[in-house]
OpenMM code with the backbone's topology and positions (N, CA, C; nanometers):
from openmm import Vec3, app, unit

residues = "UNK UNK UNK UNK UNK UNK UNK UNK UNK UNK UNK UNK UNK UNK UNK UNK UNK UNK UNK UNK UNK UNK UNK UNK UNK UNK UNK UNK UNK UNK UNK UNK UNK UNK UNK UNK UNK UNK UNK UNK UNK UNK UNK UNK UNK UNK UNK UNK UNK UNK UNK UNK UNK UNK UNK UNK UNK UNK UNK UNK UNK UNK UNK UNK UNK UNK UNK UNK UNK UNK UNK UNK UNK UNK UNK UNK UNK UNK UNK".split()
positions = [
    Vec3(10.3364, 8.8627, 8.9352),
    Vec3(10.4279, 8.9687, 8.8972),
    Vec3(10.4950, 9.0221, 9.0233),
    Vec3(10.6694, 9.0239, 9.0351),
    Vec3(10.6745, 9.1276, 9.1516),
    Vec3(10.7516, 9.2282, 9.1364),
    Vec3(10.7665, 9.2980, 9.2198),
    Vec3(10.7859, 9.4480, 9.2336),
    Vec3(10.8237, 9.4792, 9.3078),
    Vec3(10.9149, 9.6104, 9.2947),
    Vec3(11.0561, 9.6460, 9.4049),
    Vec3(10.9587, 9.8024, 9.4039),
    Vec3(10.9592, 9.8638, 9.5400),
    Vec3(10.9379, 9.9602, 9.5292),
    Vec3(11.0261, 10.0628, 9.6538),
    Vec3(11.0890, 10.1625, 9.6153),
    Vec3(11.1910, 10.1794, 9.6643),
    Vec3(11.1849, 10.3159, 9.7203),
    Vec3(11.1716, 10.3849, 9.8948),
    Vec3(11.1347, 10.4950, 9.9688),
    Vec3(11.2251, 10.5999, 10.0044),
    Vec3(11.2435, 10.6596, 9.9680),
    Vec3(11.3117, 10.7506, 10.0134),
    Vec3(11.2600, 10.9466, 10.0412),
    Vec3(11.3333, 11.0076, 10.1697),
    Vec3(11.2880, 11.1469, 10.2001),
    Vec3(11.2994, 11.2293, 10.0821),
    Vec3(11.2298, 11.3260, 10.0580),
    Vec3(11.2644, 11.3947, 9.9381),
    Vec3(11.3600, 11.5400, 9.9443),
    Vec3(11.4157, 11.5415, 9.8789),
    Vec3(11.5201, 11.6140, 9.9147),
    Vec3(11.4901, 11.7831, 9.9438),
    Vec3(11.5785, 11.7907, 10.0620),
    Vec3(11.5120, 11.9129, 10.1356),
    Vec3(11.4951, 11.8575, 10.2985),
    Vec3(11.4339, 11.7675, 10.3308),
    Vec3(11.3913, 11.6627, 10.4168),
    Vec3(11.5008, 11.5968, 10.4718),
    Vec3(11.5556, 11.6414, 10.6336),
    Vec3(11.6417, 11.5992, 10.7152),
    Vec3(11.6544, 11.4800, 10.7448),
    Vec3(11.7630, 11.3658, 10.6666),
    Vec3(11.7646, 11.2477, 10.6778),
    Vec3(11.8526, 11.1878, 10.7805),
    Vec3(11.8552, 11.2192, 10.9333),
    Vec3(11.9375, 11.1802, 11.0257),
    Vec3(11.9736, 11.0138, 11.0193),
    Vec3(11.9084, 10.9161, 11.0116),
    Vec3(11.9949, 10.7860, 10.9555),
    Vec3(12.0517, 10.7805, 10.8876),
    Vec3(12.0730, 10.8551, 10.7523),
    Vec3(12.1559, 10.8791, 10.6431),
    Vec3(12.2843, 10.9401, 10.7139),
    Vec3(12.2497, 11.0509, 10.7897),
    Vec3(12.3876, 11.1101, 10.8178),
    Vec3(12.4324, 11.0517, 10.9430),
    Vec3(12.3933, 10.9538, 11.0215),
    Vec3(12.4616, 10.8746, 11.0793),
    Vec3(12.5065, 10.7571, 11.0346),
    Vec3(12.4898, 10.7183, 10.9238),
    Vec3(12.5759, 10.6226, 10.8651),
    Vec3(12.6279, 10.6637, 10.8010),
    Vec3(12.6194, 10.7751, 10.7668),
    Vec3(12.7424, 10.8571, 10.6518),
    Vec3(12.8472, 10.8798, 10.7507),
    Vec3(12.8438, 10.9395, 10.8866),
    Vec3(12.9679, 10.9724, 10.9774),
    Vec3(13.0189, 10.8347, 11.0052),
    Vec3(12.9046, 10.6831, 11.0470),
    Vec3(13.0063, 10.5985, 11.1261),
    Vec3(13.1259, 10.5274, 10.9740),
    Vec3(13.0478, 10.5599, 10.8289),
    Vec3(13.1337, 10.5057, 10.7213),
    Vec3(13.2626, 10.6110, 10.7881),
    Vec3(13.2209, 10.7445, 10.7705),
    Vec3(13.3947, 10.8285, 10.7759),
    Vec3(13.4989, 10.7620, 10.9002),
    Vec3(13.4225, 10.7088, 10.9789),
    Vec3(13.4935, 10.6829, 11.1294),
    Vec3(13.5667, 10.5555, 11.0876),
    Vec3(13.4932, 10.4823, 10.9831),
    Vec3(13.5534, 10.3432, 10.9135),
    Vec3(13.6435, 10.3614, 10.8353),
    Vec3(13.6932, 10.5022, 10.8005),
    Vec3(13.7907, 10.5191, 10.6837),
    Vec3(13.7290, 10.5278, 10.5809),
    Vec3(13.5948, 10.5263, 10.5406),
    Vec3(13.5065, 10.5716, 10.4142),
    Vec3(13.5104, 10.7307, 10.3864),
    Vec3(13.6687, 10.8069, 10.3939),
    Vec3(13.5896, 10.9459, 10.3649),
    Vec3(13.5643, 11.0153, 10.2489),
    Vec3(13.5464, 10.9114, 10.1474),
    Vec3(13.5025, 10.9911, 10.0649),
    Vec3(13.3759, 10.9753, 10.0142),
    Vec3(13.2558, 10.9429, 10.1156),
    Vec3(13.1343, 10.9612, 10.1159),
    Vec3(13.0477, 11.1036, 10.1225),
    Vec3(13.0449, 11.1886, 9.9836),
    Vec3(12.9947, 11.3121, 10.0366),
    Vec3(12.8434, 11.3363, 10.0524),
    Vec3(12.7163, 11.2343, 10.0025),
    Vec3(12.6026, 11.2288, 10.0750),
    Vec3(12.5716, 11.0942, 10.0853),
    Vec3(12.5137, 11.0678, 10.1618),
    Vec3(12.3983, 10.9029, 10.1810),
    Vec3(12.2757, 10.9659, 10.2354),
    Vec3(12.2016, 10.9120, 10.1612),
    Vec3(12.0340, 10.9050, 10.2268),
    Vec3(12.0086, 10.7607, 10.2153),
    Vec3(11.9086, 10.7361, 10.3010),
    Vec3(11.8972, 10.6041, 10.3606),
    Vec3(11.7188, 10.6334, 10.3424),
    Vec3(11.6677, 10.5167, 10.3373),
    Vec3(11.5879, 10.4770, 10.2395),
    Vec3(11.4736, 10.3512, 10.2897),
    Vec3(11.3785, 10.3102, 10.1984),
    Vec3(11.3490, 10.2127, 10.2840),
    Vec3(11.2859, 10.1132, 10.1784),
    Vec3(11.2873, 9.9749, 10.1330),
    Vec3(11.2268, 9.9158, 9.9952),
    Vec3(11.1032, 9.8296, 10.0500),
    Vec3(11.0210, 9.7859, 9.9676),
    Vec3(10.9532, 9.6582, 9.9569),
    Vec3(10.9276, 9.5911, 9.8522),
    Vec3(10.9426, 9.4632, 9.8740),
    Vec3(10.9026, 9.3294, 9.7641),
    Vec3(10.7751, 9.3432, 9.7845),
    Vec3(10.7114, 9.3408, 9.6466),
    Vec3(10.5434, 9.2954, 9.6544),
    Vec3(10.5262, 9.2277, 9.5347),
    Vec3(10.4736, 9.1046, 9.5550),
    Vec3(10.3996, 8.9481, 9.4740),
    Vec3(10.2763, 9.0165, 9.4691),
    Vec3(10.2488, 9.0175, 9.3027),
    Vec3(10.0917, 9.0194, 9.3004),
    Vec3(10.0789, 8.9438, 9.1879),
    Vec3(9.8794, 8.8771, 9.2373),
    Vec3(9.8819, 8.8035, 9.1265),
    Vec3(9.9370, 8.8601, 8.9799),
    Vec3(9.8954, 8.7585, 8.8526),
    Vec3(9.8888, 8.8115, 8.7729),
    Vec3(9.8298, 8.9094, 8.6580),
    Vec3(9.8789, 9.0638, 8.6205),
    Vec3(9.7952, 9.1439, 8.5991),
    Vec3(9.8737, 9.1942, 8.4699),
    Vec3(9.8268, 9.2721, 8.4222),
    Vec3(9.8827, 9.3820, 8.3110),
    Vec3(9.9608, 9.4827, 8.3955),
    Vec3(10.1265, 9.5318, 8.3190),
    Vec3(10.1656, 9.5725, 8.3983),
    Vec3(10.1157, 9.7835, 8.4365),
    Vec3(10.0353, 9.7561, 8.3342),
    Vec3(9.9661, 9.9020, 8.3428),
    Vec3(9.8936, 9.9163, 8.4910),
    Vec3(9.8159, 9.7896, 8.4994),
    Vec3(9.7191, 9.7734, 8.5883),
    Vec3(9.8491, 9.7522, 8.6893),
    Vec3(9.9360, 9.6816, 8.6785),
    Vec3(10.0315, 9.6679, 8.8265),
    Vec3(10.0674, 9.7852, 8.8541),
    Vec3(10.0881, 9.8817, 8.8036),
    Vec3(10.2250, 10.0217, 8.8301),
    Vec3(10.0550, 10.0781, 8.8795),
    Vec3(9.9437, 10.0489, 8.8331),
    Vec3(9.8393, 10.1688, 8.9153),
    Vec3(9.8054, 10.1329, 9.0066),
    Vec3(9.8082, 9.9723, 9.0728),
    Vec3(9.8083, 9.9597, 9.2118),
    Vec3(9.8990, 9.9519, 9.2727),
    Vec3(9.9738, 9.9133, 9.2281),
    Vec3(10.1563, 10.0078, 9.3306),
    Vec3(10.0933, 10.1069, 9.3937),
    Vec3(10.0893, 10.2120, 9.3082),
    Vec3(10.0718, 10.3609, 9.3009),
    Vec3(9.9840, 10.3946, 9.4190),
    Vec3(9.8429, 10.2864, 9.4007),
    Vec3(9.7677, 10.3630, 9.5013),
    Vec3(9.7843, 10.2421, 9.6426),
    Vec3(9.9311, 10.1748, 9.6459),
    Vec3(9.9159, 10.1427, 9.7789),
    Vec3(10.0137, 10.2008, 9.8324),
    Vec3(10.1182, 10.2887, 9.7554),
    Vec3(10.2333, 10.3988, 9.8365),
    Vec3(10.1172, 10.5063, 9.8580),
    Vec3(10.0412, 10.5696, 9.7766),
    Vec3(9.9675, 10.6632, 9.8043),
    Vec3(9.8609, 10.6712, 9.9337),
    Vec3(9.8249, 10.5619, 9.9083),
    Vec3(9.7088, 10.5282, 10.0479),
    Vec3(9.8104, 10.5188, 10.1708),
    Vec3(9.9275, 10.3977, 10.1785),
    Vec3(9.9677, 10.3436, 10.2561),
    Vec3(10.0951, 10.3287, 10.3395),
    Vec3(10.2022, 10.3221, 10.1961),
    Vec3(10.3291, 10.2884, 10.2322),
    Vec3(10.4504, 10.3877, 10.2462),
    Vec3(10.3919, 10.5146, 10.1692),
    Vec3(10.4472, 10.6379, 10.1596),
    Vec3(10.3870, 10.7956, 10.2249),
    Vec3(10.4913, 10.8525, 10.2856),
    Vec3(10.4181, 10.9800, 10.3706),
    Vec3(10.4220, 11.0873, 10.2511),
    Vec3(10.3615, 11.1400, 10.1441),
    Vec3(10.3622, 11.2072, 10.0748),
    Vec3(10.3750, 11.3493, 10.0654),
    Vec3(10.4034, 11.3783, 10.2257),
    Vec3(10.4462, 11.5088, 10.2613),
    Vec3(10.6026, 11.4982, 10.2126),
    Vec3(10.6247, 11.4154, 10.2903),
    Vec3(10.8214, 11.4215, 10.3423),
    Vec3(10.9043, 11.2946, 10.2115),
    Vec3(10.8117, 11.2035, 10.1540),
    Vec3(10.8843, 11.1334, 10.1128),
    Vec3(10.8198, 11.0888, 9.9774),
    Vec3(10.9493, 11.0556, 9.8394),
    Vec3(10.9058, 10.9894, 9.7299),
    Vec3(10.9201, 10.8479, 9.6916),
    Vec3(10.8816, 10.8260, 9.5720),
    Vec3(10.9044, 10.6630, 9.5420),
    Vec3(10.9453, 10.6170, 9.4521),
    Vec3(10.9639, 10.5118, 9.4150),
    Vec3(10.9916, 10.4654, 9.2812),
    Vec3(10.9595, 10.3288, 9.2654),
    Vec3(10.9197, 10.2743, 9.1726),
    Vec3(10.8552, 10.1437, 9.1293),
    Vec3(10.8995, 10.0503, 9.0278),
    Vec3(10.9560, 9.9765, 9.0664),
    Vec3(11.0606, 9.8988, 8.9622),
    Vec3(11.0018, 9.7524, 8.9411),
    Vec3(10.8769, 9.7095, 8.7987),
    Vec3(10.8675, 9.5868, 8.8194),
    Vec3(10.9579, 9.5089, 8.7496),
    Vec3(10.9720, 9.3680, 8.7617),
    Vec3(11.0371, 9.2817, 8.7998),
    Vec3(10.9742, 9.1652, 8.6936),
] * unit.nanometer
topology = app.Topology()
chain = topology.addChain("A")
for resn in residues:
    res = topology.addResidue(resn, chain)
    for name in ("N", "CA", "C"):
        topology.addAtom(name, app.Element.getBySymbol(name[0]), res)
């Protein structure tokens, strides 16, 4: 089974890569970009499971691992 799981700061949370690619788009003639947050994904292959059982070990490897749960949320998209 795989799985997109997709990082981002939670809002409130100063996303300076976001707003430097939001200014170099305006410098490109992109100005009508009024937010970007920038983000961060991973592909994960796991064997094969129930997808109940997949979304609860997602869960506890952003929780343990892949996600700072102060500053940032997630989302889990299987595939």
């Amino acid at each position: 089974m795989k799985a997109q799981i997709t990082v981002y700061f939670k809002d409130g949370i100063l996303d300076p890569q976001g707003q430097t690619i939001q200014q170099s788009l305006a410098s490109l003639g992109f100005a009508g970009v009024k937010q970007l947050r920038a983000g961060k994904a991973f592909d994960v292959e796991l064997e094969s499971m129930a997808p109940g059982d997949a979304m609860k070990q997602l869960s506890q490897m952003c929780d343990r691992l892949l996600v700072n749960p102060t500053i940032e949320k997630y989302q889990i998209e299987l595939k």
